[in-house]
C-alpha positions as CSV (number, residue, x, y, z in Angstrom):
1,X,-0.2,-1.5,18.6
2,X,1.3,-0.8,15.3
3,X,0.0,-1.9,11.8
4,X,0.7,-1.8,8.6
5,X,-2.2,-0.7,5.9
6,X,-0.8,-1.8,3.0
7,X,-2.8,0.0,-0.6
8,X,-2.9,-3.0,-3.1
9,X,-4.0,-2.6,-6.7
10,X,-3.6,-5.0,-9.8
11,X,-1.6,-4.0,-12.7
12,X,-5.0,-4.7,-14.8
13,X,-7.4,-2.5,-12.9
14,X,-5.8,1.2,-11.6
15,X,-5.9,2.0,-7.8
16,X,-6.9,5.3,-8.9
17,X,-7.4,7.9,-11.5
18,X,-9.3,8.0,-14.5
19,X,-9.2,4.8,-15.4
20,X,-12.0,3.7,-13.0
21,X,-10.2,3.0,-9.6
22,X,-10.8,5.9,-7.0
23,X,-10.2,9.7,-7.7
24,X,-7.0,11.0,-6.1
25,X,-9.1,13.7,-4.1
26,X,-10.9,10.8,-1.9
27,X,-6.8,9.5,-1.2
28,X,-6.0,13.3,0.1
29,X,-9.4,13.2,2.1
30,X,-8.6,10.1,3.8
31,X,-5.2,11.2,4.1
32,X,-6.0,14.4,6.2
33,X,-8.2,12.4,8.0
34,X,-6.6,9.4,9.4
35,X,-3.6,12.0,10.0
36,X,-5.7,14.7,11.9
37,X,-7.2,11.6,14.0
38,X,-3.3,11.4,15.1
39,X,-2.9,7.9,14.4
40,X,-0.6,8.2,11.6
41,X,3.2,7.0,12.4
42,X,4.2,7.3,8.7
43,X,2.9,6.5,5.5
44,X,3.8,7.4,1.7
45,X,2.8,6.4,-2.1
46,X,4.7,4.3,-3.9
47,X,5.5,5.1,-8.1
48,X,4.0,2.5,-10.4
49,X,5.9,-1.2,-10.8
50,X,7.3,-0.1,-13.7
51,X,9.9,2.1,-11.7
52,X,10.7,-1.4,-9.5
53,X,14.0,-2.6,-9.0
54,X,14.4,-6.0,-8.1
55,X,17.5,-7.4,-6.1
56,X,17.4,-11.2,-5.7
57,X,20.7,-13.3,-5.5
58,X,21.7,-16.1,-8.1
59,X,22.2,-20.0,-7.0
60,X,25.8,-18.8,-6.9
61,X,25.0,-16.1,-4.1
62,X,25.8,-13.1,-6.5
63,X,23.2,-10.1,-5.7
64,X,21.8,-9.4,-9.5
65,X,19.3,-6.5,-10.2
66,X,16.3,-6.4,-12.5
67,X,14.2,-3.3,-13.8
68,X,10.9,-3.9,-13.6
69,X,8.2,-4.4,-14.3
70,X,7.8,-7.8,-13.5
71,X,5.9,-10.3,-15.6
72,X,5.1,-12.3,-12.1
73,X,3.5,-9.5,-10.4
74,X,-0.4,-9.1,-10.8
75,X,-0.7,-6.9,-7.5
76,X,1.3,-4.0,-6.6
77,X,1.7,-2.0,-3.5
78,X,0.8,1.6,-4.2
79,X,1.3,2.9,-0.7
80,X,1.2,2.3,2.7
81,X,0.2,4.1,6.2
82,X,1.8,2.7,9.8
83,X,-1.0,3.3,12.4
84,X,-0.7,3.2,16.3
85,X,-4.0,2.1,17.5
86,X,-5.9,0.2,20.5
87,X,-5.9,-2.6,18.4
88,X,-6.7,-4.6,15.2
89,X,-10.6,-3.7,15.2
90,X,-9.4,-0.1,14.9
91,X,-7.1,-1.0,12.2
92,X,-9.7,-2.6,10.4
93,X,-12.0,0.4,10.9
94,X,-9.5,3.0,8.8
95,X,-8.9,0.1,6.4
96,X,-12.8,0.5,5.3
97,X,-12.4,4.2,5.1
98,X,-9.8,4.2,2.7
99,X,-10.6,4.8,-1.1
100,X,-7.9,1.5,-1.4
101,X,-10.2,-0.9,-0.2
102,X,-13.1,0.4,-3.3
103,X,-13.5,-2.2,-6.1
104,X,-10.3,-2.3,-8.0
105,X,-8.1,-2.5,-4.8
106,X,-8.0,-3.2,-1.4
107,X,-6.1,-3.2,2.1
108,X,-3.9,-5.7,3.3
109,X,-3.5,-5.3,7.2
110,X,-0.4,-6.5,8.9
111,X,0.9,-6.5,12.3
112,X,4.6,-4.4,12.7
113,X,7.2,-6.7,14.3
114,X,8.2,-5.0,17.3
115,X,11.8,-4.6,17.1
């Protein structure tokens, strides 16, 4: 079964770097790991909110499109990994190793729809 582990940080507390959230090395180290356990289907960071681009239509149905960042937003996505695994015990399992889920961040786990 495929899930999604989705990295979520808050705009006020840094998913990782100096700045107290997690030191890049521990993201590579779980990286090479969850990919050498040959679970990995895909997975990629994301650049900070501020790069966003939002696309939402008007009450008139015209598509309009907003630079971020967004006022709105207090969590962001920072990356994301699509696992194949037995099931969603497993999936919870690499959620826990991952530096996301240290204080500051954590994982949201969701099921892939299968289209």
């Amino acid at each position: 079964m495929k899930y999604a582990l989705l990295l979520m940080g808050r705009i006020d507390d840094p998913l990782c770097g100096e700045d107290g959230g997690p030191d890049p090395e521990e993201f590579f180290a779980f990286d090479r790991e969850i990919t050498d356990a040959g679970v990995v289907v895909t997975s990629f960071a994301l650049e900070d909110p501020e790069q966003a681009v939002k696309v939402e239509s008007t009450a008139t149905s015209d598509r309009i499109a907003t630079p971020g960042p967004f006022a709105e937003v207090r969590e962001f996505v920072g990356g994301t990994y699509i696992i194949d695994v037995e099931g969603i015990d497993e999936a919870i399992a690499w959620a826990k190793k991952s530096p996301g889920s240290l204080p500051g961040g954590h994982v949201e786990i969701r099921p892939v729809a299968p289209y």
